[in-house]
ZADO-1210 file (C-alpha; in nm, 4 decimals, padded with zeros to 6 digits):
<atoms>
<atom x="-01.6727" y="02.0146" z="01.8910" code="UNK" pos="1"/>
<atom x="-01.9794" y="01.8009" z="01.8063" code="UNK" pos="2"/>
<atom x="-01.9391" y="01.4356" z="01.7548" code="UNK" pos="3"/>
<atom x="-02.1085" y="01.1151" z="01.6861" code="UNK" pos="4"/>
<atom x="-02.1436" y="00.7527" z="01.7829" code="UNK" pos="5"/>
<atom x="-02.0356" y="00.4850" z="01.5285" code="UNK" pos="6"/>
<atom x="-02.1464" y="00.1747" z="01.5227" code="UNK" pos="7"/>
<atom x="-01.9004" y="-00.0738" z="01.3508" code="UNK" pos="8"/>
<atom x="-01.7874" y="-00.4592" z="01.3599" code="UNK" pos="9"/>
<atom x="-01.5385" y="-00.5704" z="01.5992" code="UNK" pos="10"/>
<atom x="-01.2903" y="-00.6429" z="01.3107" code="UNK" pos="11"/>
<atom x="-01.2958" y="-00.3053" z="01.1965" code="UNK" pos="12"/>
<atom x="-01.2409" y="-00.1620" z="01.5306" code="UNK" pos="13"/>
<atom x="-00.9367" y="-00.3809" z="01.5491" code="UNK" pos="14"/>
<atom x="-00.8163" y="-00.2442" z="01.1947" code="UNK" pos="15"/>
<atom x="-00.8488" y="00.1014" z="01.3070" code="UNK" pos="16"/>
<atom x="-00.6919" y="-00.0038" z="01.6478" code="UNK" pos="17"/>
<atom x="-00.4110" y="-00.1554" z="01.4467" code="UNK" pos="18"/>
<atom x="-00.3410" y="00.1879" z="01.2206" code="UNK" pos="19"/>
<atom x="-00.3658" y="00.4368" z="01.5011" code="UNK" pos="20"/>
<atom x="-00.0439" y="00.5835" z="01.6247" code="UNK" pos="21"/>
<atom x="00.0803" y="00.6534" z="01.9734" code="UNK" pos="22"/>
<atom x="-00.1068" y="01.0276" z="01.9876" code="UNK" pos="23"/>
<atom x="-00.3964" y="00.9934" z="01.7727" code="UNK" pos="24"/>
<atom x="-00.7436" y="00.9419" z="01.8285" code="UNK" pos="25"/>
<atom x="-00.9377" y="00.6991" z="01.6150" code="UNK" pos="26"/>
<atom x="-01.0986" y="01.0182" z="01.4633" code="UNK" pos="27"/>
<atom x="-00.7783" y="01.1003" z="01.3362" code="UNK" pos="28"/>
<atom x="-00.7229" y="00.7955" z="01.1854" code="UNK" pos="29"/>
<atom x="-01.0311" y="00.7689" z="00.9849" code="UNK" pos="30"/>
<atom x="-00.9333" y="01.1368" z="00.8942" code="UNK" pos="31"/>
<atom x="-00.5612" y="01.0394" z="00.8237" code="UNK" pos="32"/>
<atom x="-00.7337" y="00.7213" z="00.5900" code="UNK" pos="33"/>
<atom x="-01.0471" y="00.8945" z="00.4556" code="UNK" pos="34"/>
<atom x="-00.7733" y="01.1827" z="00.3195" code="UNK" pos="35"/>
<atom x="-00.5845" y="00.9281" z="00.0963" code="UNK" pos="36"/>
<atom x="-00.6894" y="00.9279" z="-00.2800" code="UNK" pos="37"/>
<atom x="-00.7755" y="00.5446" z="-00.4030" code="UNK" pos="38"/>
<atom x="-00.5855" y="00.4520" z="-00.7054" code="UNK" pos="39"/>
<atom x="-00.9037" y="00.4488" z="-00.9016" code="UNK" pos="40"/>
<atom x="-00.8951" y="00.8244" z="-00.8986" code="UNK" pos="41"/>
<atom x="-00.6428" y="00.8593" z="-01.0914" code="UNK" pos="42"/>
<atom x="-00.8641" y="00.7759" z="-01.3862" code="UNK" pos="43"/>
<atom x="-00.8785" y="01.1441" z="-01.4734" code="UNK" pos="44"/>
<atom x="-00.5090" y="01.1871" z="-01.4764" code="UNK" pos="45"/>
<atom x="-00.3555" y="00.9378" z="-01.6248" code="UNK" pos="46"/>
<atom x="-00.5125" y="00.7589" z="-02.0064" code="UNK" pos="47"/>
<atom x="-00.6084" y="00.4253" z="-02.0141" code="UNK" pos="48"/>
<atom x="-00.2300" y="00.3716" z="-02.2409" code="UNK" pos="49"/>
<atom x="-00.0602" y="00.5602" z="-02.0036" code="UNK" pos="50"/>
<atom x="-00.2061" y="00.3191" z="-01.7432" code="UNK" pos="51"/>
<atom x="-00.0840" y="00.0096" z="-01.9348" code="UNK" pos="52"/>
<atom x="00.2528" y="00.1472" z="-01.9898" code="UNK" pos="53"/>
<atom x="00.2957" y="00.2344" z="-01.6767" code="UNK" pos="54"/>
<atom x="00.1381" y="-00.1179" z="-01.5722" code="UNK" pos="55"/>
<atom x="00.4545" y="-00.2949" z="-01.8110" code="UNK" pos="56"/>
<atom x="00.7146" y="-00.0823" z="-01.6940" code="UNK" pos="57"/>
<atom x="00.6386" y="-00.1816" z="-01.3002" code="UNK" pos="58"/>
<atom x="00.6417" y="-00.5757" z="-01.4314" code="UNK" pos="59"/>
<atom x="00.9805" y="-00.4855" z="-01.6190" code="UNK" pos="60"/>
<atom x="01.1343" y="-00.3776" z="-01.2951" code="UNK" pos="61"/>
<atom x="00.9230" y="-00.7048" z="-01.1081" code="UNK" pos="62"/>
<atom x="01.1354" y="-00.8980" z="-01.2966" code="UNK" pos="63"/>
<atom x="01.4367" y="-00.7377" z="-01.3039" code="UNK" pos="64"/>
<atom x="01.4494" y="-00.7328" z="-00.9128" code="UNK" pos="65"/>
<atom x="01.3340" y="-01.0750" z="-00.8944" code="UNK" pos="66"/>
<atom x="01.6289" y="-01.1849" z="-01.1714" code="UNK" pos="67"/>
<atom x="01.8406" y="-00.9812" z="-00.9177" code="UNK" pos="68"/>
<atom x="01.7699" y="-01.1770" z="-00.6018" code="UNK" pos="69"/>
<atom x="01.8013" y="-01.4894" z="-00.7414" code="UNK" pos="70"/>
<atom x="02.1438" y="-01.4358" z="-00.8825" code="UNK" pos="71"/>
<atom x="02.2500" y="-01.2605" z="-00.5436" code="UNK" pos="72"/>
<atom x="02.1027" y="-01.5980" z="-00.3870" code="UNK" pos="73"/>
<atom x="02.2944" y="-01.8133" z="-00.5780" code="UNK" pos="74"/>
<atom x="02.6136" y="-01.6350" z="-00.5022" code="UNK" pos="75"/>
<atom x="02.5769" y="-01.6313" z="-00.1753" code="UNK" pos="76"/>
<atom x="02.4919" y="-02.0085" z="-00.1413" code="UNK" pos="77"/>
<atom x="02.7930" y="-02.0688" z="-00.3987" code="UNK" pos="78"/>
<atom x="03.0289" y="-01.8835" z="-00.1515" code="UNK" pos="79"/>
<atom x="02.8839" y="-02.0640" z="00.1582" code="UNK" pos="80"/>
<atom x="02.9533" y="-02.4249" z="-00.0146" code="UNK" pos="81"/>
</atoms>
């Protein structure tokens, strides 16, 4: 197997350093990363509407979770008081 020296900043050996699991190399982890599809690339998949609805239904549920910890909050400080 042929490899290569990389050069790279200190912080981004620490990122890498941070990611890699207990049997991987840091090759593997720039594989494991460099694999993953960005969110941009989904341009081709999903329509710019689809995108927005989608984009509204995740706020929808945002709130709805949000409106659902703060009542479970309040109940629980009512029943401590």
């Amino acid at each position: 197997m042929a490899t290569k020296s990389v050069t790279i900043k200190e912080s981004a050996y620490e990122i890498l350093k941070s990611r890699k699991e207990n049997n991987e190399s840091f090759s593997d982890v720039i594989e494991r990363i460099a694999r993953r599809r960005p969110l941009t690339d989904l341009n081709d998949v999903v329509s710019k509407s689809e995108g927005e609805n989608i984009a509204e239904e995740v706020e929808k549920v945002r709130e709805e979770m949000e409106e659902e910890l703060e009542n479970r909050s309040k109940r629980i400080s009512d029943a401590v008081e």
